[in-house]
C-alpha positions in Angstrom: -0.5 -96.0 116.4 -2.6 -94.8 119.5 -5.8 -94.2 117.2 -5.3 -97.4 115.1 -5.3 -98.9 118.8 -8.4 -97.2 119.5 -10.5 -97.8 116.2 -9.9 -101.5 116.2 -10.8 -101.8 120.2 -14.1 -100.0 119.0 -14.9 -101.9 115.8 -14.3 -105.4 117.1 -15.5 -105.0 120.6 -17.6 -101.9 120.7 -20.9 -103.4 119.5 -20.8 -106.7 121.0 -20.5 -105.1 124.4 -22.9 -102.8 124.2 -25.2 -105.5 123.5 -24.4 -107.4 126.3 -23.2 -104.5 128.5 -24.8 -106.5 131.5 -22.0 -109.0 130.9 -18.9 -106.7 130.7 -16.4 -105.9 132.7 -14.0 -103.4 132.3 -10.9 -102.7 134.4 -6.6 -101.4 134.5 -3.4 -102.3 135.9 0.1 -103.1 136.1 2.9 -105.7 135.7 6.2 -105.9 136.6 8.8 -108.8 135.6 11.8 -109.4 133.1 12.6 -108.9 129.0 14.6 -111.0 127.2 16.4 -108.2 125.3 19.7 -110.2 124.5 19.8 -109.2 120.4 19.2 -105.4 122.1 21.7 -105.7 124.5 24.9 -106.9 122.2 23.4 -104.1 119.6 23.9 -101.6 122.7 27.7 -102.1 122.5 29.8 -100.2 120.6 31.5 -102.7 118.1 34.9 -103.8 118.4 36.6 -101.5 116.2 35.3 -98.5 117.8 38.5 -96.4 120.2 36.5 -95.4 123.0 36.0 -97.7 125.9 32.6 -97.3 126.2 30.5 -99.1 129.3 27.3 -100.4 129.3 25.4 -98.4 132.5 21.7 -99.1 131.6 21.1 -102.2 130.3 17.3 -102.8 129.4 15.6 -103.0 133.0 12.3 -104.4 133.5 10.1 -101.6 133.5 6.5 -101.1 135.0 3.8 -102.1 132.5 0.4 -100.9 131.9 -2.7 -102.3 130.4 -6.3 -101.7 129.8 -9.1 -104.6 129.1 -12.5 -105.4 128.6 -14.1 -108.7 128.7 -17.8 -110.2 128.5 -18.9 -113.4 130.2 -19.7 -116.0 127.4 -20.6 -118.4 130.0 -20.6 -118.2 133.7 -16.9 -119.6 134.1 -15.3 -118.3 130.9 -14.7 -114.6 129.8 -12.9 -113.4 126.8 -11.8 -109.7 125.0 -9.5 -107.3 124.5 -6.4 -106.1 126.4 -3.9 -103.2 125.5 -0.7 -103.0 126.4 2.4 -100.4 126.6 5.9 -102.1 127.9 9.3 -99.7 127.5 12.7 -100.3 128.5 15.9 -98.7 126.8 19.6 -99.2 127.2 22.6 -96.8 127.6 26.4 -96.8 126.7 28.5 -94.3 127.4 32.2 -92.7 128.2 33.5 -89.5 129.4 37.2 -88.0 130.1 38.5 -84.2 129.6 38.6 -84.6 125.9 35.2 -85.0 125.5 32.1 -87.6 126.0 30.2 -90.3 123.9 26.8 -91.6 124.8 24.5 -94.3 123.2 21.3 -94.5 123.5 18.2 -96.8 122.8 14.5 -96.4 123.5 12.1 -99.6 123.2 8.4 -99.1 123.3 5.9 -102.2 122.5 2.2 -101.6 122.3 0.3 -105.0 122.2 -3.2 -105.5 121.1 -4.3 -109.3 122.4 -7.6 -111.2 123.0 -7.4 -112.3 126.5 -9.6 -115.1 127.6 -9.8 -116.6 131.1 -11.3 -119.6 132.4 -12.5 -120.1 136.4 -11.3 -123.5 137.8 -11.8 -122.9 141.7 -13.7 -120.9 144.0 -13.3 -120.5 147.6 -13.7 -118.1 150.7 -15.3 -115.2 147.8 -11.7 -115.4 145.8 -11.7 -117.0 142.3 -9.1 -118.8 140.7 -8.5 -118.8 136.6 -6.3 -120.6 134.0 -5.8 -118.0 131.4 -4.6 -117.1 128.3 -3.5 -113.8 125.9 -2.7 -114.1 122.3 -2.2 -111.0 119.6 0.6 -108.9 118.4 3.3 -106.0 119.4 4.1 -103.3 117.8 7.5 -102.2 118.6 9.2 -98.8 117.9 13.1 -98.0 118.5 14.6 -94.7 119.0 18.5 -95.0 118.7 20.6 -91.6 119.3 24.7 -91.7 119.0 26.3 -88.5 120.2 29.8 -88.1 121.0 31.5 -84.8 121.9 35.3 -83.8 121.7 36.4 -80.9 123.4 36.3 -78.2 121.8 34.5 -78.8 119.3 31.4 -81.0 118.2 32.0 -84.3 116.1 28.8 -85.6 115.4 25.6 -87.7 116.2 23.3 -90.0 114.5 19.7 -90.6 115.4 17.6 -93.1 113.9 14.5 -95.1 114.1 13.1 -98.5 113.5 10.0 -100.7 114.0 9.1 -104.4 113.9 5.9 -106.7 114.8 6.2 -109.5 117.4 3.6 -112.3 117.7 3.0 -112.8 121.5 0.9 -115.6 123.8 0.8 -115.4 127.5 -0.2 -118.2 129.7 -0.7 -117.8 133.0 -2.4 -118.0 136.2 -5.0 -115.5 138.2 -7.0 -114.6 141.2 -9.7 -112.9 141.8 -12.0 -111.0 144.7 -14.9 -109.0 144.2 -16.7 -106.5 146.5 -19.8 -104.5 145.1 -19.1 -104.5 141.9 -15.1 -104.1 141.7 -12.8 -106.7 142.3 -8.9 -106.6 142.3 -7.4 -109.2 140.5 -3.5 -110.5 141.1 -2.1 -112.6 138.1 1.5 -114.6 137.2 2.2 -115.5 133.7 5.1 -116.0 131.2 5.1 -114.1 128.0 6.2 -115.8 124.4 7.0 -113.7 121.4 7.9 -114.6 118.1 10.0 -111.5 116.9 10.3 -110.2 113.8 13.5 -107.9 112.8 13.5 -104.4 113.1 13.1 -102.4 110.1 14.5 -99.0 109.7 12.3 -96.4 108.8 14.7 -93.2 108.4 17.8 -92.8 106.4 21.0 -94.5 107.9 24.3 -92.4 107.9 27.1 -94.1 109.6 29.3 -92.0 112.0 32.9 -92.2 111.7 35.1 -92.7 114.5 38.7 -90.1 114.0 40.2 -93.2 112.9 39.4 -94.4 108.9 37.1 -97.1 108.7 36.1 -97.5 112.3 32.1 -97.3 113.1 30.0 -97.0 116.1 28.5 -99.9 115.8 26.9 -102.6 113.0 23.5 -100.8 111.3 23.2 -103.4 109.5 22.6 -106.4 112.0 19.9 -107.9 112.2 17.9 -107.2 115.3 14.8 -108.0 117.2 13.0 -106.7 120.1 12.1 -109.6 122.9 9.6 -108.9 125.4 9.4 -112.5 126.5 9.6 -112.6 130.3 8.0 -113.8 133.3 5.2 -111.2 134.7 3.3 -110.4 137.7 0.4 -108.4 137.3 -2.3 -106.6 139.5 -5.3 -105.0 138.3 -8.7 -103.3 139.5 -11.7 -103.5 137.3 -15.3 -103.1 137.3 -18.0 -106.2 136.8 -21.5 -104.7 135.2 -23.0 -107.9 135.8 -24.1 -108.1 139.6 -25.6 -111.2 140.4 -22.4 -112.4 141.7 -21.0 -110.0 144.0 -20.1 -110.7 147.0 -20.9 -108.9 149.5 
């Protein structure tokens, strides 16, 4: 996925910004905020046939995010190009006693690959203010790992995988102050996605419980992954264009 990542940013960004390199600007950063992960969380628990009761002790937190960009000026008070993304956040059930243990356990990482375009609508005391907005997709990959334990012996554990694609757009607000060239830039926006269901992409084997016809847990649900959530986000970047600074 990485290289894909890579080889697109290059194709469709690459040239333009090497030809107007004196417009570019280039920077990292972080955001913090909240998932709606509801179809992820009622997946995390085990289904209501199953013996064990099983307690949900890490439920899809709100990771740290992290992104790269780079953008070119198209006219003084608009900018627009290409941000990369990588959100996780996974989820845990589990149970324990002196006959044995059971854990569950899920792993949710979205890359996303979006235009991002901002647009300056105020300016004072050498901080700028934008209306902005990101648009592209996510590619989202699930581990899911199911091991339970029973004294003395091993039972059994099932590990599988699964991807999907989300459409996402973010609106939001930002801020902005520059000093010789860098500038940090502080941002709130809410994140929209438009999930598509998880596919999976190994073979499924469904574990047995020691009683007939009992089951972890329904494979065969539907599910998505939503990253859709309120963010805040701060960033440091570089601006190859000068003229502006201030100093």
């Amino acid at each position: 996925m990485k290289k894909y990542v890579f080889r697109i940013s290059i194709i469709f960004f690459g040239i333009p910004f090497a030809a107007h390199a004196q417009n570019l600007q280039m920077g990292g950063g972080a955001t913090f905020g909240t998932f709606k992960m509801q179809a992820l969380k009622d997946f995390l628990k085990p289904s209501s046939g199953f013996y064990l009761p099983a307690k949900v002790v890490d439920n899809f937190p709100s990771n740290i995010g992290y992104n790269i960009w780079a953008s070119m000026n198209v006219i003084p008070s608009f900018s627009t190009g290409l941000i990369v993304g990588l959100n996780s956040t996974g989820g845990r059930a589990a149970y324990s006693d002196y006959t044995g243990s059971y854990t569950n356990d899920i792993l949710v990482r979205g890359i996303s690959v979006a235009s991002t375009n901002r647009y300056q609508v105020y300016e004072t005391h050498h901080v700028k203010f934008f209306a902005g907005l990101d648009a592209g997709v996510i590619f989202n990959r699930m581990e899911v790992k199911t091991n339970i334990v029973a004294e003395p012996a091993f039972v059994g554990t099932l590990e599988r995988k699964a991807k999907s694609t989300n459409v996402m757009f973010s609106p939001g607000i930002s801020a902005s102050r520059s000093f010789h060239g860098f500038f940090v830039n502080a941002k709130v926006l809410y994140e929209f996605n438009s999930a598509g269901d998880l596919q999976w992409t190994n073979s499924v084997e469904i574990m047995n419980s020691t009683k007939a016809g009992e089951t972890v847990m329904n494979v065969n649900a539907p599910v998505t992954v939503r990253w859709d959530g309120i963010r805040l986000g701060l960033a440091v970047g570089y601006n190859f264009n000068r003229d502006g600074d201030e100093k």
